[in-house]
N, C-alpha and C positions, 0 to 999 in steps of 0.2 A: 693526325695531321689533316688539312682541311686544304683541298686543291680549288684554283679556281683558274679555268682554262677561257681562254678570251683571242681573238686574233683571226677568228674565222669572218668568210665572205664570201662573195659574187667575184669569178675570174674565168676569162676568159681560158681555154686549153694553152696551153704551150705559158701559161703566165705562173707567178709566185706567189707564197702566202706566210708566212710567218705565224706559227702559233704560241702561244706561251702560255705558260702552269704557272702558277705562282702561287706556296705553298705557304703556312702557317700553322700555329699549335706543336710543333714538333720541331725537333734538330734535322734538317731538309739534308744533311750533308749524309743520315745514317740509312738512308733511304738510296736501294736504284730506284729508277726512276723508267716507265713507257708509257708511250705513246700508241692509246686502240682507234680503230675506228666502224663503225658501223654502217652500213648501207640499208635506205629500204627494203624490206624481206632479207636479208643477209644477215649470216652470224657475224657477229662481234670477228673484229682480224687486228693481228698484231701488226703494228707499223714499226716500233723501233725504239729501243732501249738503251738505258747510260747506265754506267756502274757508278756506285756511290762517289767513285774522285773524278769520273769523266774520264777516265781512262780507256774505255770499253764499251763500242758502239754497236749495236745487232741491228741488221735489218732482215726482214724477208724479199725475196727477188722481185718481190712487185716495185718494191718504191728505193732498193740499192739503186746508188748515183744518181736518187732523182733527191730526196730528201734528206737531210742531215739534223740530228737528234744533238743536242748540245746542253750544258746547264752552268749557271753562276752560282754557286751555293754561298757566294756572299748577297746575294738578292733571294737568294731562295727561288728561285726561278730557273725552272727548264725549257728548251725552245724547240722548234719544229721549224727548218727550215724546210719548205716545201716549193721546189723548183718544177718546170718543164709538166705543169699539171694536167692532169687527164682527166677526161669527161669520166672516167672511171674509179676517179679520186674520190667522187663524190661522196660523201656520208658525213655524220658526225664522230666527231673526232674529240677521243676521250685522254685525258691524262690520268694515270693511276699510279701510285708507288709502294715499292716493296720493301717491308724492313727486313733490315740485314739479318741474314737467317730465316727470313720467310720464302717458299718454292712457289709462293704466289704475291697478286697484288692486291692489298689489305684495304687499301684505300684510293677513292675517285672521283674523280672531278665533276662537272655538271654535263660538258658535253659542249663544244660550239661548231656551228655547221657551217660546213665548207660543200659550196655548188661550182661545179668546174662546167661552164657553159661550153660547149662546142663550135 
């Protein structure tokens, strides 16, 4: 499958961002689906994950109740609702997905950068 993540920008703190994957080459529905992001000098961090029917959303406490992880698998597109954004939010931000039965993510997007200005 071939991801290709687009959506990112310049925002002020306390503002919004919508990101979106939008997937190809593959049946996008047999896949979950997360959202990573990366910071300057910083490892790679999990943001937030969908089970293959969007039944089942993970965050980590950084971004629970600020950001909401969502998908249309009839568009083959997943989305990153990113609300109440932090100068901390800052990094780029990667879509990856995992085929059903894989304990990891197989495959990744390019990356779009997201700057949360203070």
């Amino acid at each position: 499958v071939q991801l290709q993540a687009s959506g990112g920008g310049l925002v002020q703190a306390g503002g919004s961002l919508r990101l979106s994957c939008a997937a190809s080459g593959s049946i996008f529905s047999s896949f979950n689906m997360g959202w990573f992001r990366q910071a300057p000098g910083k490892e790679r961090e999990f943001v937030a994950a969908i089970s293959r029917s969007g039944g089942s959303t993970y965050y980590p406490d950084s971004v629970k109740g600020r950001f909401t992880i969502s998908r249309d698998n009839a568009k083959n597109t997943v989305y990153l609702q990113m609300n109440s954004l932090k100068p901390e939010d800052t990094a780029v931000y990667y879509c990856a997905a995992s085929p059903a039965g894989s304990a990891g993510y197989d495959y990744w997007g390019q990356g779009t950068l997201v700057t949360v200005s203070s």
